[in-house]
C-alpha positions as CSV (number, residue, x, y, z in Angstrom):
1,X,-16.7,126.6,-85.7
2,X,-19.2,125.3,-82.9
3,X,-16.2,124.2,-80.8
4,X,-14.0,127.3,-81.1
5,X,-17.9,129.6,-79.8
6,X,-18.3,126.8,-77.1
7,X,-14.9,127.1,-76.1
8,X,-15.0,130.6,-76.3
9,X,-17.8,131.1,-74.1
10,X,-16.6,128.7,-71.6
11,X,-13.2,130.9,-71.2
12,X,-14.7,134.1,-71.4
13,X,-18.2,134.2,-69.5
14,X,-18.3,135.2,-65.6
15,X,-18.4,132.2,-63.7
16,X,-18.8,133.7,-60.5
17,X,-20.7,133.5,-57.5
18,X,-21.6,137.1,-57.5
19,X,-22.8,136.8,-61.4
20,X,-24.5,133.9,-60.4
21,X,-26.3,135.8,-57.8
22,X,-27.4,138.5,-60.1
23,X,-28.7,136.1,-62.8
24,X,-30.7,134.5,-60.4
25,X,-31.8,138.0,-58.9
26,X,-32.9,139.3,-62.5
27,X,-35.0,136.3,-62.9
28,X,-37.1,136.6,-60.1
29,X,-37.1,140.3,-60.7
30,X,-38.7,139.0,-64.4
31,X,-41.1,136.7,-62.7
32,X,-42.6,139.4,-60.1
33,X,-42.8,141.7,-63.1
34,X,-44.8,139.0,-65.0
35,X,-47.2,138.2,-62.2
36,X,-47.3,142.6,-62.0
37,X,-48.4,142.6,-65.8
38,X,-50.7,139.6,-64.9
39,X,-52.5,141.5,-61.5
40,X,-53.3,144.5,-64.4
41,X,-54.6,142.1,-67.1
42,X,-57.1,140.7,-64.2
43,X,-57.7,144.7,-63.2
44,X,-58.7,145.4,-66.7
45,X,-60.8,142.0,-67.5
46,X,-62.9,142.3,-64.3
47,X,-63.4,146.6,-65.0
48,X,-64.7,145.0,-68.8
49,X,-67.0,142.4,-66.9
50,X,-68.4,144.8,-64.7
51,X,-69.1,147.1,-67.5
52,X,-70.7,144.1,-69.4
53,X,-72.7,142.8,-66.6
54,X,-70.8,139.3,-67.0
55,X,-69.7,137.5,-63.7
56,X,-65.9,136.9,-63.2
57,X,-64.9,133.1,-62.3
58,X,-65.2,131.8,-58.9
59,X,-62.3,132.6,-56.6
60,X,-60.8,129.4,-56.5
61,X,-57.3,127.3,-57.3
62,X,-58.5,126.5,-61.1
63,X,-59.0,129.9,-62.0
64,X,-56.8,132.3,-59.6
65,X,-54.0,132.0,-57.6
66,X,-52.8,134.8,-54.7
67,X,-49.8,136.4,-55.0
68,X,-48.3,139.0,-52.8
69,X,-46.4,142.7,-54.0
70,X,-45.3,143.3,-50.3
71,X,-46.7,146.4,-51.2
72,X,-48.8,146.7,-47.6
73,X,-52.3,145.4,-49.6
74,X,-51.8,142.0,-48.9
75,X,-53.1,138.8,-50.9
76,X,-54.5,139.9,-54.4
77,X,-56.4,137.5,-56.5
78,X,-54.5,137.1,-59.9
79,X,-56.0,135.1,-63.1
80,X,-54.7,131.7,-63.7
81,X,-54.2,130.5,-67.8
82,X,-57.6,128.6,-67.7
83,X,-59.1,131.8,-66.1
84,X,-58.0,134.4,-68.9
85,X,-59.3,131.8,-71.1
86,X,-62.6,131.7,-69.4
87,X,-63.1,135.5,-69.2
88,X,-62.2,136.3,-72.5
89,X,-64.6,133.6,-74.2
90,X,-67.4,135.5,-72.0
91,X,-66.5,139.1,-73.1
92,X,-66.2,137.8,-76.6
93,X,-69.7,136.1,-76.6
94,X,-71.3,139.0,-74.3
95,X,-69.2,141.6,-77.1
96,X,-71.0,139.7,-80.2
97,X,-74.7,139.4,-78.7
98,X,-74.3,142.8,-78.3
99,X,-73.3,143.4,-81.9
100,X,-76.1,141.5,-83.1
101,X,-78.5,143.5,-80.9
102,X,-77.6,146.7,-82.3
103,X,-77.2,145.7,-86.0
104,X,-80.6,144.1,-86.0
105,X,-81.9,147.3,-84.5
106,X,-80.4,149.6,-86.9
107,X,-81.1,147.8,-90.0
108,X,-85.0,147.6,-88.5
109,X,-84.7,151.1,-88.1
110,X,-83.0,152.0,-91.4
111,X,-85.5,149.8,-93.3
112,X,-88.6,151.8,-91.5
113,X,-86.7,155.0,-92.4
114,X,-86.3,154.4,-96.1
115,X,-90.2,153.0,-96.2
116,X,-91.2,156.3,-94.8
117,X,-88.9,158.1,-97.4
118,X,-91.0,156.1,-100.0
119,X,-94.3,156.6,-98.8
120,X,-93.4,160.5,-98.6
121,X,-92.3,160.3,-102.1
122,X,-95.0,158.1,-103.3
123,X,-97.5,161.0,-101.9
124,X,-95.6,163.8,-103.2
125,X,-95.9,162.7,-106.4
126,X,-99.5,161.9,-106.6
127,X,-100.7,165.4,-105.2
């Protein structure tokens, strides 16, 4: 069965130049539209740092590369692997500090709430 789809394949798919050509074409169409989808992943984690007061990586090889849209705006900075990596671990730990700041604060405040509920009741009851 594998030698009648091999054979098959071989005797039936385009082997031409111009196929060639547009194979080739697609994939570096699928590359530029990665690096695209990779320019608005680094648009959106630098908008979240600067909401979270958290510093974005140095602009260097190991965590950006440059990569050009011919779109007239030249060079734009674009995160690497090992960048992503870095940013997300400092949103995540920034994101969890910040969770524990508020839960302490609200169960302090919930706890001073239901004290003063019980000290209201507690002199209610004995006037």
């Amino acid at each position: 069965m594998d030698k009648e789809l091999a054979d098959f394949v071989k005797n039936n798919a385009p082997n031409t130049p111009e196929y060639c050509a547009e194979l080739n074409h697609l994939g570096i169409r699928g590359i530029e539209l990665e690096d695209w989808i990779k320019f608005v992943k680094t648009d959106y984690f630098q908008r979240k740092c600067d909401r979270l007061i958290i510093e974005m990586p140095e602009k260097n090889e190991v965590y950006y590369y440059k990569h050009n849209f011919d779109d007239y705006e030249g060079d734009r900075f674009i995160l690497t692997t090992k960048g992503f990596e870095l940013v997300r671990s400092s949103i995540r730990k920034e994101e969890k500090d910040l969770r524990d700041r508020i839960s302490f604060w609200s169960s302090i405040f919930t706890g001073l709430i239901g004290a003063s509920i019980g000290l209201i009741t507690i002199i209610k009851m004995k006037f």
